[in-house]
Residue frames as qw, qx, qy, qz and C-alpha x, y, z in Angstrom:
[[0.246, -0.051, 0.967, -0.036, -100.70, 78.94, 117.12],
 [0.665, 0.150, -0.235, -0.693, -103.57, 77.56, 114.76],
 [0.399, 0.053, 0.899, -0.173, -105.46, 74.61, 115.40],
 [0.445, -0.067, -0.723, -0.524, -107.21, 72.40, 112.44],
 [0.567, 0.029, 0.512, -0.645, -110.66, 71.62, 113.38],
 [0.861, 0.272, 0.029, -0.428, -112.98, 68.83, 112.44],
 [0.533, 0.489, -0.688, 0.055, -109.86, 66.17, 112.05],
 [0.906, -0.340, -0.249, -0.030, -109.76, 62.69, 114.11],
 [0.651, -0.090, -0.300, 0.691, -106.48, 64.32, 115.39],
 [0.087, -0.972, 0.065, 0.207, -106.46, 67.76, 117.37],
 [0.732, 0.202, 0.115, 0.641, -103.29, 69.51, 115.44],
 [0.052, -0.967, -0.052, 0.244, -101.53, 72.72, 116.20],
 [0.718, 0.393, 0.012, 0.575, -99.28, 74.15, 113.70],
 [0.294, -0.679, -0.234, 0.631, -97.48, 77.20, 114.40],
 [0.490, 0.863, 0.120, 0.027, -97.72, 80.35, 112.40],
 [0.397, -0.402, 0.600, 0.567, -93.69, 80.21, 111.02],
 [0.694, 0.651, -0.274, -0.136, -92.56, 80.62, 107.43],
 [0.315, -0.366, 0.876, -0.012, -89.57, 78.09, 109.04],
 [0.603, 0.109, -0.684, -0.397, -89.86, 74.82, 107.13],
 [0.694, -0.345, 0.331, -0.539, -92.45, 72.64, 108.90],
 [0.334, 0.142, -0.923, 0.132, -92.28, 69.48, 110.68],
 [0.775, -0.126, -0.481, -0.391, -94.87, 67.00, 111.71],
 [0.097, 0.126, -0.893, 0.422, -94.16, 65.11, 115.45],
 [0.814, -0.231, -0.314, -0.430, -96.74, 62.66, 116.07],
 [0.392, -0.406, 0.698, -0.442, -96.47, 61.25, 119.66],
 [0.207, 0.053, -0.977, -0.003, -97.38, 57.21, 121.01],
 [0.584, -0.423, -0.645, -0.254, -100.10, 55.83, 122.63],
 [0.514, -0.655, -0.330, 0.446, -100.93, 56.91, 126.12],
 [0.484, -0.062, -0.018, 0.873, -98.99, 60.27, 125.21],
 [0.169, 0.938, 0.303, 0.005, -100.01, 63.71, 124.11],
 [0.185, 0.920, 0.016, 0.346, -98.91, 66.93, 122.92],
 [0.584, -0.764, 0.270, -0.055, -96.60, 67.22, 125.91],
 [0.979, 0.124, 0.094, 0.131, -94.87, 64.42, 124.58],
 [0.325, 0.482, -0.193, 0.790, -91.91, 67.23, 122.70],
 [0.404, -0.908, -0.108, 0.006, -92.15, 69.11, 125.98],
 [0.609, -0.608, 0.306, 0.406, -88.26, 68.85, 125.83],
 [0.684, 0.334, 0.514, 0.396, -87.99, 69.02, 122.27],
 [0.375, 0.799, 0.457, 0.112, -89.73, 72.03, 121.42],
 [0.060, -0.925, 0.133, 0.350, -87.91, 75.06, 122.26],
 [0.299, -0.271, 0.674, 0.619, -84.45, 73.46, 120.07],
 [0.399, 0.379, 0.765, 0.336, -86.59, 72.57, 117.09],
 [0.036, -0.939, -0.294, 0.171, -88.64, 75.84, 117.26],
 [0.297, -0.604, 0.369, 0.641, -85.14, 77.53, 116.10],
 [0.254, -0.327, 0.657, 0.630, -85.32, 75.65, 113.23],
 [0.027, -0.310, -0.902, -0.298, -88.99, 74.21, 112.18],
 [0.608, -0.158, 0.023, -0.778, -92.59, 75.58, 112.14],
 [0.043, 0.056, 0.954, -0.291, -93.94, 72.31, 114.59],
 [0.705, -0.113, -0.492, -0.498, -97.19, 70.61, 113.32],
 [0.211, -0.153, 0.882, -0.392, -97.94, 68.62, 116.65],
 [0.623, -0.181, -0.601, -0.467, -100.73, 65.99, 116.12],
 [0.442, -0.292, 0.712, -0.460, -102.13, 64.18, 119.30],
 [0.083, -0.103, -0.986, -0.097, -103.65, 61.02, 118.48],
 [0.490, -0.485, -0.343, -0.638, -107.80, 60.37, 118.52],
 [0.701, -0.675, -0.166, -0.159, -108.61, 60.26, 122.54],
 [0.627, -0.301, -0.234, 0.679, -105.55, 61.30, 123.69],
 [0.168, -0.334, -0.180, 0.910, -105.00, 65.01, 125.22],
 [0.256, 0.395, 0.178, -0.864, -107.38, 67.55, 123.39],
 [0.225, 0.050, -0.781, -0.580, -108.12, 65.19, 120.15],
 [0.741, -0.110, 0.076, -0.658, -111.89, 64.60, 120.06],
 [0.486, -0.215, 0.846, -0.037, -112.95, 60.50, 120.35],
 [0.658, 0.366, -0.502, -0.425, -113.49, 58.14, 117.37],
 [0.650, -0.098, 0.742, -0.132, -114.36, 54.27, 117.75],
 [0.808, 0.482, 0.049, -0.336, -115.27, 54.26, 114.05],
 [0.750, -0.080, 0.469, 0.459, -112.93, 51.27, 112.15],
 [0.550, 0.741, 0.296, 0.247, -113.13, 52.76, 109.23],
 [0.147, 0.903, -0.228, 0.332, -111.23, 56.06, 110.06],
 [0.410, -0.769, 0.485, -0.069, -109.03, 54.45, 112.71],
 [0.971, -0.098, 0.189, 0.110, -107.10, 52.30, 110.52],
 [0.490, -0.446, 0.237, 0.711, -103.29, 53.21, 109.81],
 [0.367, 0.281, 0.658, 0.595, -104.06, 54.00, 106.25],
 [0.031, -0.807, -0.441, -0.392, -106.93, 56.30, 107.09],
 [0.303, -0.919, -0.102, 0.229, -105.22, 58.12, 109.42],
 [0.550, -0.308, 0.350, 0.693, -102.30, 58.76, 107.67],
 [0.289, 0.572, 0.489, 0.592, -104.74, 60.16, 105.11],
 [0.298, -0.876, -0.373, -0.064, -105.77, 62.47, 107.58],
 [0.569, -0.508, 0.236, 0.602, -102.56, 63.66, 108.44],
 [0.449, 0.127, 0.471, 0.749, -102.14, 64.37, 104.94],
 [0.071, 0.839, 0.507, 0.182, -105.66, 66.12, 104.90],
 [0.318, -0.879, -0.065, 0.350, -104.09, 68.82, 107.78],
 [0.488, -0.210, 0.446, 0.720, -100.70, 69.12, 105.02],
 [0.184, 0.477, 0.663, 0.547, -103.46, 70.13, 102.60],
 [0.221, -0.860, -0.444, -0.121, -105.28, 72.13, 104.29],
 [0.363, -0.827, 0.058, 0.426, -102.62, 74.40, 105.67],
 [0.499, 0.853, -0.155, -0.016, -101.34, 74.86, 102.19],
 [0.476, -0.696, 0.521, 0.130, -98.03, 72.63, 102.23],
 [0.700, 0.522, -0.465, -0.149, -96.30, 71.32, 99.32],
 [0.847, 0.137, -0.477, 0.187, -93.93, 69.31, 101.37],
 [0.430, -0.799, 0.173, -0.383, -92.90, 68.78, 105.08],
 [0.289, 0.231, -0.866, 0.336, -90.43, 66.42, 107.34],
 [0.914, -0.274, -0.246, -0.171, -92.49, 63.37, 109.46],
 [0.264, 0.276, -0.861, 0.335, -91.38, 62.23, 112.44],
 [0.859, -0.341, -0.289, -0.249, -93.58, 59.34, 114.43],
 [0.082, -0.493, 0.726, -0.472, -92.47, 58.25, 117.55],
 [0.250, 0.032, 0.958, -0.136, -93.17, 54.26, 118.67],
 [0.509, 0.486, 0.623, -0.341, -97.06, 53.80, 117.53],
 [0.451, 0.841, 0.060, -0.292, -97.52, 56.68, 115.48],
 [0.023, -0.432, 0.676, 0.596, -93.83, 55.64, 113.33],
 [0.355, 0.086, 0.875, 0.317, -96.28, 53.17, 111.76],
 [0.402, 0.769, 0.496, 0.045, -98.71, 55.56, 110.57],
 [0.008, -0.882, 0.312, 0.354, -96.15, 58.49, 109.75],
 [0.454, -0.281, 0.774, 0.340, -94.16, 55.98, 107.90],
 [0.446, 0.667, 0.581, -0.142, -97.77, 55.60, 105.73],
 [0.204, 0.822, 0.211, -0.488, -97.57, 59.07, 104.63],
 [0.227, -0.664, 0.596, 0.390, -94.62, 58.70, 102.49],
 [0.264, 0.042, 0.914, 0.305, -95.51, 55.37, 100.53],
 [0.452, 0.730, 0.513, -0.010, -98.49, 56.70, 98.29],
 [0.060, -0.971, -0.229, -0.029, -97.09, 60.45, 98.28],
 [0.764, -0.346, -0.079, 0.538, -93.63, 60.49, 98.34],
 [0.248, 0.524, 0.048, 0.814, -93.19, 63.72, 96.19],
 [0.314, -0.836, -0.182, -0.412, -94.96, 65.52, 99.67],
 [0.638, -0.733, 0.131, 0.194, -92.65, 64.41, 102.85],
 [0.040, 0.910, -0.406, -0.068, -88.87, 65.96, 102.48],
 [0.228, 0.305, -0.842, 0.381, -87.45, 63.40, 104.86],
 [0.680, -0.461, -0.230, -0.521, -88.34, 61.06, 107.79],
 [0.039, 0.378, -0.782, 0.493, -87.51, 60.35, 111.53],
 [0.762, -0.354, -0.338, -0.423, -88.84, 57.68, 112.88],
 [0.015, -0.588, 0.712, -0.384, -88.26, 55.90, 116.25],
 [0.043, -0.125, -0.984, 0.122, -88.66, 52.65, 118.50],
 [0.656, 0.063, 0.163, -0.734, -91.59, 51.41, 117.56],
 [0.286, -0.143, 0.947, -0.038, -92.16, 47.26, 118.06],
 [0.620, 0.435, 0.618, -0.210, -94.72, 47.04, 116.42],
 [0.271, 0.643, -0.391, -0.600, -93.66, 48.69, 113.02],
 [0.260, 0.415, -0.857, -0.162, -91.55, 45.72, 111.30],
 [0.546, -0.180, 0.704, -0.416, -93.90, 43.01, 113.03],
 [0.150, 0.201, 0.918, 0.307, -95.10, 39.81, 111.32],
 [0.268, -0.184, -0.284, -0.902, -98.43, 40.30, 110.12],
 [0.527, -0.220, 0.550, -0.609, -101.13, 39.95, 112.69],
 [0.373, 0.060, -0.898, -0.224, -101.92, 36.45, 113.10],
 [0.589, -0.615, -0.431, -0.299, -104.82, 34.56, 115.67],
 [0.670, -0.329, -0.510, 0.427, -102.72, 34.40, 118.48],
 [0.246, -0.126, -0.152, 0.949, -101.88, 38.35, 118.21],
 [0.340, -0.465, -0.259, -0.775, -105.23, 39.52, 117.19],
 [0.674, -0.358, -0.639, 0.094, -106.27, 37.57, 120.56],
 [0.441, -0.350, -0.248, 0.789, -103.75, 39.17, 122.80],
 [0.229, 0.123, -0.159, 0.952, -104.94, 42.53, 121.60],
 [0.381, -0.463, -0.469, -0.649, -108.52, 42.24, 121.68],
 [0.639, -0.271, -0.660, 0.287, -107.86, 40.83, 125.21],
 [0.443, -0.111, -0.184, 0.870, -106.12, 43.56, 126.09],
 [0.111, -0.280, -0.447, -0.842, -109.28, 45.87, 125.10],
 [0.625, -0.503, -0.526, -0.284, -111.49, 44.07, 126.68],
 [0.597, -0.342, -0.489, 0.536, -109.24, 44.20, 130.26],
 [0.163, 0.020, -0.114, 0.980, -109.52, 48.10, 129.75],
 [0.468, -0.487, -0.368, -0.639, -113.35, 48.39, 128.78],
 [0.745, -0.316, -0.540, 0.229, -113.50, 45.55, 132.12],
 [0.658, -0.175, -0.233, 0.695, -111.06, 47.55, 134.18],
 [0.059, -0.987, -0.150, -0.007, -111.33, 51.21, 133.52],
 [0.111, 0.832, -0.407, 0.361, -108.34, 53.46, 134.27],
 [0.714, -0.566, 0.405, -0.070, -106.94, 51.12, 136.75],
 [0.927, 0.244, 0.283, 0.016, -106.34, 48.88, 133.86],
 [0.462, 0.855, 0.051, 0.230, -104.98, 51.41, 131.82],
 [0.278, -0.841, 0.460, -0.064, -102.20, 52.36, 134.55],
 [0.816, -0.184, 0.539, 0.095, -101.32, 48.67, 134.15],
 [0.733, 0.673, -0.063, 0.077, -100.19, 48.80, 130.72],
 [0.783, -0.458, -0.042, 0.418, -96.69, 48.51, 130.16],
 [0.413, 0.461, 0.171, 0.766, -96.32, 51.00, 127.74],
 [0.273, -0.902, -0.334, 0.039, -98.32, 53.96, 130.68],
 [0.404, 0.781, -0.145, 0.453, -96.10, 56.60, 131.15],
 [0.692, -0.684, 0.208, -0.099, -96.33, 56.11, 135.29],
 [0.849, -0.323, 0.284, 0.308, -93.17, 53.50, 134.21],
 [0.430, 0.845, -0.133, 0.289, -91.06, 55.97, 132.49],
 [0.814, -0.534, -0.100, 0.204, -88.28, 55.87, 134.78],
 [0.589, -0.247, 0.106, 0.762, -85.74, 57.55, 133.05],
 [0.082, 0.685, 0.265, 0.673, -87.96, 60.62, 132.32],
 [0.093, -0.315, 0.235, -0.915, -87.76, 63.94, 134.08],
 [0.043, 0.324, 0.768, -0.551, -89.96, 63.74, 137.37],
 [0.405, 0.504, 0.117, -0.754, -92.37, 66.85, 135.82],
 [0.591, 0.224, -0.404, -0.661, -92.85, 65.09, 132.67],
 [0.208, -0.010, -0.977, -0.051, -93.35, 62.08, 133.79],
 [0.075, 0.362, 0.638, -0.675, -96.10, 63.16, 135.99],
 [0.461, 0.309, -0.073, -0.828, -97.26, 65.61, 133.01],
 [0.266, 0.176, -0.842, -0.435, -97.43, 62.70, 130.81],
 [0.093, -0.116, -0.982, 0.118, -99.29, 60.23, 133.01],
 [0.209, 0.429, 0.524, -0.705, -102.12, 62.80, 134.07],
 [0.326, 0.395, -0.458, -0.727, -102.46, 63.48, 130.11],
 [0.306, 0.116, -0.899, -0.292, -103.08, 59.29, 129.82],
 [0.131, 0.317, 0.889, -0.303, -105.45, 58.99, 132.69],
 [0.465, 0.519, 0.302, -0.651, -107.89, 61.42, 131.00],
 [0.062, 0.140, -0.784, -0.602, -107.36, 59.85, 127.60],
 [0.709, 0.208, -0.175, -0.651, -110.78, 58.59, 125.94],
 [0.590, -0.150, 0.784, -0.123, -111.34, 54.77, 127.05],
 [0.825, 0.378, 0.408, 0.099, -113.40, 53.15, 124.30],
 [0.192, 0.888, -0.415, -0.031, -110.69, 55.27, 121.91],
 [0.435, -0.378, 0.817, 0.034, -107.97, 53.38, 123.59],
 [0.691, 0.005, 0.700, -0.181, -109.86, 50.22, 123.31],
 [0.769, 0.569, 0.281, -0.078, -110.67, 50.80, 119.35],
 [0.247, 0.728, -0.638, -0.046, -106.92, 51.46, 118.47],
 [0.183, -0.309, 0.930, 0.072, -106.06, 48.11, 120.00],
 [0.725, 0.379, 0.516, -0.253, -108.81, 46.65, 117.81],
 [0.433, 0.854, 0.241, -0.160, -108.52, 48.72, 114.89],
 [0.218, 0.960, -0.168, 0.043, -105.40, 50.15, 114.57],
 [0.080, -0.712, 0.666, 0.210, -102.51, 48.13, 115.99],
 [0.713, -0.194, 0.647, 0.189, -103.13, 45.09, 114.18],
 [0.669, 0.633, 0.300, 0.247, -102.75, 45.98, 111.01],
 [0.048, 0.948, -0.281, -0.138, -100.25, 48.83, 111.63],
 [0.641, -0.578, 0.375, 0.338, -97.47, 46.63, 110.86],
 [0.502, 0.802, 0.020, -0.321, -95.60, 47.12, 107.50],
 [0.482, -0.536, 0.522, 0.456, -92.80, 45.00, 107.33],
 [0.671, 0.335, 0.605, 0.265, -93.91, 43.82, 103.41],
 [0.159, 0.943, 0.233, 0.175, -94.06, 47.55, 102.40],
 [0.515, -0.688, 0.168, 0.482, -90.96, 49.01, 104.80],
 [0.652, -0.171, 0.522, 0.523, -88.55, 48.10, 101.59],
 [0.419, 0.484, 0.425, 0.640, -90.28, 50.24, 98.93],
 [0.059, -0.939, -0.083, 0.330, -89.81, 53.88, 100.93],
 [0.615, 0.547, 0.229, 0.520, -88.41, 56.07, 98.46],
 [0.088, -0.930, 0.095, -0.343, -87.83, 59.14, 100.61],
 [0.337, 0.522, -0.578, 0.530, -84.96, 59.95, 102.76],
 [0.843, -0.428, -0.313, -0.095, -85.34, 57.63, 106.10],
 [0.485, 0.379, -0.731, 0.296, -83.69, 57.94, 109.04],
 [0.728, -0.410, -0.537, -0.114, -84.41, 55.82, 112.45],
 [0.196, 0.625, -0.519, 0.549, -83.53, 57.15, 115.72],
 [0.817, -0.317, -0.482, 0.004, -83.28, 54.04, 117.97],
 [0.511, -0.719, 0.306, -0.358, -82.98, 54.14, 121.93],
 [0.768, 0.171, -0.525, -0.325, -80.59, 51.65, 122.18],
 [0.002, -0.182, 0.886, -0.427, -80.96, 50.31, 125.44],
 [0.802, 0.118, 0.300, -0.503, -84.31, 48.94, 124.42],
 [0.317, -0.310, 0.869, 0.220, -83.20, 45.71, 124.24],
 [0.555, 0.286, 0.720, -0.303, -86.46, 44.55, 122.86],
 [0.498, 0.781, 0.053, -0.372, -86.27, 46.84, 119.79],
 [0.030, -0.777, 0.449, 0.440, -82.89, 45.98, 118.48],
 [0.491, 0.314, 0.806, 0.104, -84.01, 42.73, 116.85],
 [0.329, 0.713, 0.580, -0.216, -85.91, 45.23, 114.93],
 [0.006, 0.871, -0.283, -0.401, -83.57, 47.93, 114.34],
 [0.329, -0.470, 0.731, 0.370, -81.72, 45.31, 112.77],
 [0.426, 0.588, 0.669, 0.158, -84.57, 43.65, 110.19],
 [0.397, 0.868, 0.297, -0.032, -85.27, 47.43, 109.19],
 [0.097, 0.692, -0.502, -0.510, -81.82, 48.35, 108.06],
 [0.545, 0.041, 0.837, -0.027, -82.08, 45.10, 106.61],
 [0.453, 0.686, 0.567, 0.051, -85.39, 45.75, 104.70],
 [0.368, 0.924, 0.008, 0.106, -84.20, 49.62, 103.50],
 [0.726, -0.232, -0.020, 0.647, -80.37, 49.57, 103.63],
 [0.314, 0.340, -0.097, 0.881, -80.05, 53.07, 102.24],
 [0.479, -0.812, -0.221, -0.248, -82.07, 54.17, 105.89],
 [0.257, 0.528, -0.549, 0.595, -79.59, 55.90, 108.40],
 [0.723, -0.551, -0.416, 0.027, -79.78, 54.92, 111.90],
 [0.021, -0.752, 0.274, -0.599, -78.81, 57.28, 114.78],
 [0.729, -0.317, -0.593, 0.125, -78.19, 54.91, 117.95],
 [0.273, -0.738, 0.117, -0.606, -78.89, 57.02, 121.25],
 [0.208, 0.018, -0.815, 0.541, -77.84, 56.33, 124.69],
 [0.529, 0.010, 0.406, -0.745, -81.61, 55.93, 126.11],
 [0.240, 0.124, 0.960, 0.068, -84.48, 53.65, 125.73],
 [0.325, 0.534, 0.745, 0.233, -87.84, 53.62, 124.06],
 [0.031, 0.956, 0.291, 0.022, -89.02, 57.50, 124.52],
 [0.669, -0.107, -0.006, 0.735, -85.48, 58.15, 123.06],
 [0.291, 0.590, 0.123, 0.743, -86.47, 61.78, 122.17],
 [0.676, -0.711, -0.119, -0.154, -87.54, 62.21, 126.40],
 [0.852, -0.278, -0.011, 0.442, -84.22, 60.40, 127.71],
 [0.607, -0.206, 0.289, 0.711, -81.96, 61.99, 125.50],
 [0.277, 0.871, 0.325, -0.244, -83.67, 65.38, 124.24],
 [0.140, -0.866, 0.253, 0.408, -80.21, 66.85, 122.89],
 [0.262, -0.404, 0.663, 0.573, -78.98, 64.75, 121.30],
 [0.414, 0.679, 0.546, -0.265, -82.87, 63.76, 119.83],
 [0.255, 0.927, 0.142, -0.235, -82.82, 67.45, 118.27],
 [0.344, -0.526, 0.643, 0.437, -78.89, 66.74, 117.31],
 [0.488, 0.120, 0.852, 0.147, -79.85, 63.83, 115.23],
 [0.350, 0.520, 0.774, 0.086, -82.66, 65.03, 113.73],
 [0.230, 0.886, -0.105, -0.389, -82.09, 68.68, 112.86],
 [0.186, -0.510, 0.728, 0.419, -78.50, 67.55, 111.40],
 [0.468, 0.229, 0.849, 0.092, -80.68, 64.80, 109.22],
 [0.295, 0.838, 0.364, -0.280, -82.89, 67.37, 107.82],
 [0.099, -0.841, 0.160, 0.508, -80.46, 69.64, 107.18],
 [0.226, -0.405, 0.727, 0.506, -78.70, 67.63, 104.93],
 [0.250, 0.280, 0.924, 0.076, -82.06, 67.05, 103.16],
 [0.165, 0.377, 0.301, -0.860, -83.75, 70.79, 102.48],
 [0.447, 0.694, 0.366, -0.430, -87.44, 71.30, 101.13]]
């Protein structure tokens, strides 16, 4: 295992001549996140985990500048560079599909393919007063609050419910030690501008979405983004938002079989 240093993400690649793949995790999450993933994928992929800044081993960063989707998707690219990769497969999972989605629209000769999953905030209008409000609000109730606050979210991993008992548990202990003002400058910094619905329509790489699709909340969404890129596939899973948790098999089904049909 080799870890890139000095990057607003902690990243471990592994040392594989297997063609490599990228899995960037959500908010509240960490590294742990593939805990059910890895061993299938690991057959087929050298695994580039990222962790987000203040979540699991990633160092903290309040600075706007580097925590806006753009700049971290450069950064991502920095760790592709720096480990000597001409070109890799991207999959984001809810948060992170809206920077992983990034990487692709400057640069498209570098990512293979891409998996991306529910993520509500991707395809969103662009941020307006009423949503910059609600998130700064939401900042402020966590700076206010502390880790109590933070358990309150509804996105916290404590309300996984249809995850394994042990990873739910790993998951949630991973979010209470997250990096507070962190947190607090992503919902400043980072999710209002992460949406991309004006941009969605000019990916040029192979796209495909694997939606949970008993999140009712997303399929409004699922629908706009075949919409915006009709030649994006869409893999509809029995599970909901943390469809690669719920439904790990068929997850690694989906998304090896995508690849495959896509090689380096």
């Amino acid at each position: 295992m080799l870890k890139i240093k000095n990057l607003t993400f902690a990243m471990r690649a592994d040392l594989s001549d297997k063609p490599p793949l990228l899995l960037v995790h959500g908010l509240l999450s960490s590294r742990h996140h593939w805990r059910l993933n890895q061993e299938g994928l690991r057959r087929h992929y050298r695994l580039i985990i990222a962790e987000l800044p203040g979540h699991g081993q990633a160092p903290a960063c309040t600075d706007p500048a580097r925590l806006s989707p753009d700049a971290l998707a450069d950064e991502l690219d920095k760790a592709r560079r720096i480990l000597g990769i001409p070109r890799w497969y991207v999959c984001g999972q809810s948060f992170a599909a809206g920077i992983t989605l990034r990487l692709a629209l400057p640069r498209p000769e570098t990512v293979a393919a891409q998996v991306w999953t529910n993520g509500n905030r991707v395809l969103a209008p662009a941020p307006d007063a009423a949503s910059r409000a609600n998130d700064m609000a939401r900042a402020e109730g966590i700076e206010d609050g502390g880790q109590p606050a933070l358990r309150l979210l509804p996105f916290h991993p404590q309300r996984g419910g249809a995850f394994p008992a042990d990873v739910r548990a790993q998951l949630s202990a991973d979010a209470d030690v997250c990096d507070l003002p962190t947190i607090c400058a992503l919902m400043r910094h980072t999710l209002p501008p992460l949406p991309m619905r004006d941009s969605f329509g000019a990916l040029q790489v192979p796209t495909l979405l694997i939606n949970g699709r008993n999140e009712k909340q997303f399929q409004p969404i699922r629908a706009l983004a075949a919409s915006l890129l009709p030649q994006m596939q869409v893999a509809d899973l029995a599970g909901g938002h943390a469809i690669n948790i719920e439904a790990p098999e068929a997850f690694n089904a989906a998304l090896c079989g995508f690849f495959e049909s896509h090689p380096l």
